[in-house]
C-alpha positions in Angstrom: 0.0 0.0 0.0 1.3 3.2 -0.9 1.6 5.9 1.2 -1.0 7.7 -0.7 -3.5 5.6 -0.1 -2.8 5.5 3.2 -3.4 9.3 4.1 -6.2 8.8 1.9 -8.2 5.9 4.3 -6.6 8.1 6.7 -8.9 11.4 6.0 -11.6 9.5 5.4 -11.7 8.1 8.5 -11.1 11.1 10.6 -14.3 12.4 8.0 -16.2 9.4 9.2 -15.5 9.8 13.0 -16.5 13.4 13.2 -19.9 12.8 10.8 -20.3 9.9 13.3 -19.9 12.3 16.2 -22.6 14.7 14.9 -25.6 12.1 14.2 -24.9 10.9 17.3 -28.1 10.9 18.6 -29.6 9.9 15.1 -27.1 6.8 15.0 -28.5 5.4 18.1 -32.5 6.1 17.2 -31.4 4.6 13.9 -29.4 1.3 15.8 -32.2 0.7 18.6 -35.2 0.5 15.8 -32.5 -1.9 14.2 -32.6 -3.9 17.5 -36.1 -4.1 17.6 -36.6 -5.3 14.4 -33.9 -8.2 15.2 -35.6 -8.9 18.2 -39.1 -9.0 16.4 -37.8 -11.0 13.6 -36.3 -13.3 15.7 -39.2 -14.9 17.5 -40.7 -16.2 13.5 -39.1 -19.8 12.9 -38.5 -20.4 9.6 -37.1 -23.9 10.5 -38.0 -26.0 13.7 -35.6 -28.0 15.3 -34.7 -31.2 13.8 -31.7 -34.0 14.9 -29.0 -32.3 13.5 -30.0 -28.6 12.4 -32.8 -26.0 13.6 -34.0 -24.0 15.2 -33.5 -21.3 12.7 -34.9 -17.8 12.9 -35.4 -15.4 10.2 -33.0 -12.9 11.0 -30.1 -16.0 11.0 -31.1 -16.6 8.2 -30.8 -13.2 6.6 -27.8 -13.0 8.1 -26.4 -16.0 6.6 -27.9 -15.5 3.6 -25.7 -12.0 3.3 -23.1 -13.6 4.9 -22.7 -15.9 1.5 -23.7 -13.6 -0.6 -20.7 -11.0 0.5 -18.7 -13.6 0.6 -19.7 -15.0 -3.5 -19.2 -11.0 -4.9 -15.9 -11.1 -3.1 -14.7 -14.0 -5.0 -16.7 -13.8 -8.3 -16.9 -10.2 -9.0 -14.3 -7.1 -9.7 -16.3 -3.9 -9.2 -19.9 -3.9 -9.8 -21.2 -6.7 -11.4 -17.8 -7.1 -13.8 -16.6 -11.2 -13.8 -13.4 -12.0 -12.5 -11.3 -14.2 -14.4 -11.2 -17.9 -13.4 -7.5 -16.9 -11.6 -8.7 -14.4 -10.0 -11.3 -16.0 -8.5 -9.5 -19.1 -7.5 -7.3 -17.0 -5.7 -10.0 -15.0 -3.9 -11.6 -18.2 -2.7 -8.2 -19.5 -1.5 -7.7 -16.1 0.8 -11.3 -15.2 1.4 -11.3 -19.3 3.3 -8.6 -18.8 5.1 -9.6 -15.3 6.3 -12.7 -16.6 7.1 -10.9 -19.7 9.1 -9.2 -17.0 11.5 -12.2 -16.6 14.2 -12.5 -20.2 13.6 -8.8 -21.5 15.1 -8.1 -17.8 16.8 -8.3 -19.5 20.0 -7.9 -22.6 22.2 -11.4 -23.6 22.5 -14.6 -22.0 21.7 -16.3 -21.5 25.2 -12.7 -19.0 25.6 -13.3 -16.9 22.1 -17.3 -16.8 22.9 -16.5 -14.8 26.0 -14.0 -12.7 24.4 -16.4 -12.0 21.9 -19.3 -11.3 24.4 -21.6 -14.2 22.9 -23.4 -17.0 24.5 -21.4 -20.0 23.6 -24.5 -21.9 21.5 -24.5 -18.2 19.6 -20.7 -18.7 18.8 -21.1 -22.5 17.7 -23.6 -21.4 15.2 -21.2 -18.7 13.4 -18.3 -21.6 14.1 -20.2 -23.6 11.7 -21.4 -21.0 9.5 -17.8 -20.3 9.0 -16.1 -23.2 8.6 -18.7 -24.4 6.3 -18.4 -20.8 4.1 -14.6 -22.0 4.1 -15.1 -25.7 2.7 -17.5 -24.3 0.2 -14.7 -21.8 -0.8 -11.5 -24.3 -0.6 -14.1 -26.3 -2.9 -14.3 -23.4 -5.3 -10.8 -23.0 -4.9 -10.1 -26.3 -6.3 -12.1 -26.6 -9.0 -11.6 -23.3 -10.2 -7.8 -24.2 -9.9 -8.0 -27.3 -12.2 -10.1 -25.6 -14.1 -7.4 -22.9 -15.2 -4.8 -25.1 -15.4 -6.0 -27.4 -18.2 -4.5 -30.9 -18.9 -2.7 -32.9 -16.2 -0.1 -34.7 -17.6 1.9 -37.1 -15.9 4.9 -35.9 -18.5 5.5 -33.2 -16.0 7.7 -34.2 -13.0 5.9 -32.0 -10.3 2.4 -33.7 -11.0 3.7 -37.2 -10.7 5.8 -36.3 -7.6 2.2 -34.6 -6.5 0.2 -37.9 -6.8 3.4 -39.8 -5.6 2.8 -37.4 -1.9 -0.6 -37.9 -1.7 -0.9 -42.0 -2.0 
């Protein structure tokens, strides 16, 4: 990063603190009708509880639903709406699953990161396996969008037999 572009986020943040400051009072009216709509929407089950998934809510699943969402315009898309190349994007999912691994493995058990993060520990097992589900599906993507770019796999090539020599 330059250091352009540093004074730059910079001043835009010192912009965004004091505009923050001002509609003070209009943040929070604006952040407790927000709470009261979470708490409203959270009482409609969308899904009941079954053996293995459930009880869901609406607003988890709105939040999951842009949860995946971000995180599918982060690996498919440059800009708005413009197609990353098959590269690109392989390389997007590979960071973007490891980024989202990081609250996963940050600490040494979950019951310790759910107090750090102020949550109920069933709250932090969901988003545990929101996100470590988010990051299979994006290792998947990874992978296929990684053979996909590289074409033929020919055993002519000394670091693809040495590759399936590894892995048997």
């Amino acid at each position: 990063m330059e250091n352009t572009e540093k004074y730059a986020i910079t001043i835009w943040g010192v912009f965004l603190v004091l505009l923050l400051a001002n509609f003070r009072r209009l943040l929070k009216l604006f952040t407790r009708a927000f709470q009261l709509l979470l708490t409203r929407l959270s009482y409609v089950r969308v899904l009941h509880r079954f053996r293995h998934i459930g009880p869901w809510n609406l607003n988890t699943i709105f939040l999951l639903a842009f949860f995946l969402g971000l995180n599918i315009y982060l690996t498919f898309f440059n800009g708005f709406f413009k197609l990353a190349s098959i590269k690109q994007s392989s390389a997007r999912a590979a960071n973007l699953s490891l980024i989202n691994l990081v609250p996963v493995i940050a600490g040494p058990s979950q019951s310790f990161l759910a107090s750090i993060f102020g949550l109920s520990l069933r709250t932090f097992q969901k988003v545990h396996r929101s996100l470590a589900l988010v990051s299979l599906l994006l290792l998947l993507v990874h992978v296929v969008a990684a053979i996909i770019s590289q074409g033929a796999f020919s055993l002519r090539v000394l670091r693809n037999v040495w590759a399936l020599v590894v892995s048997e």
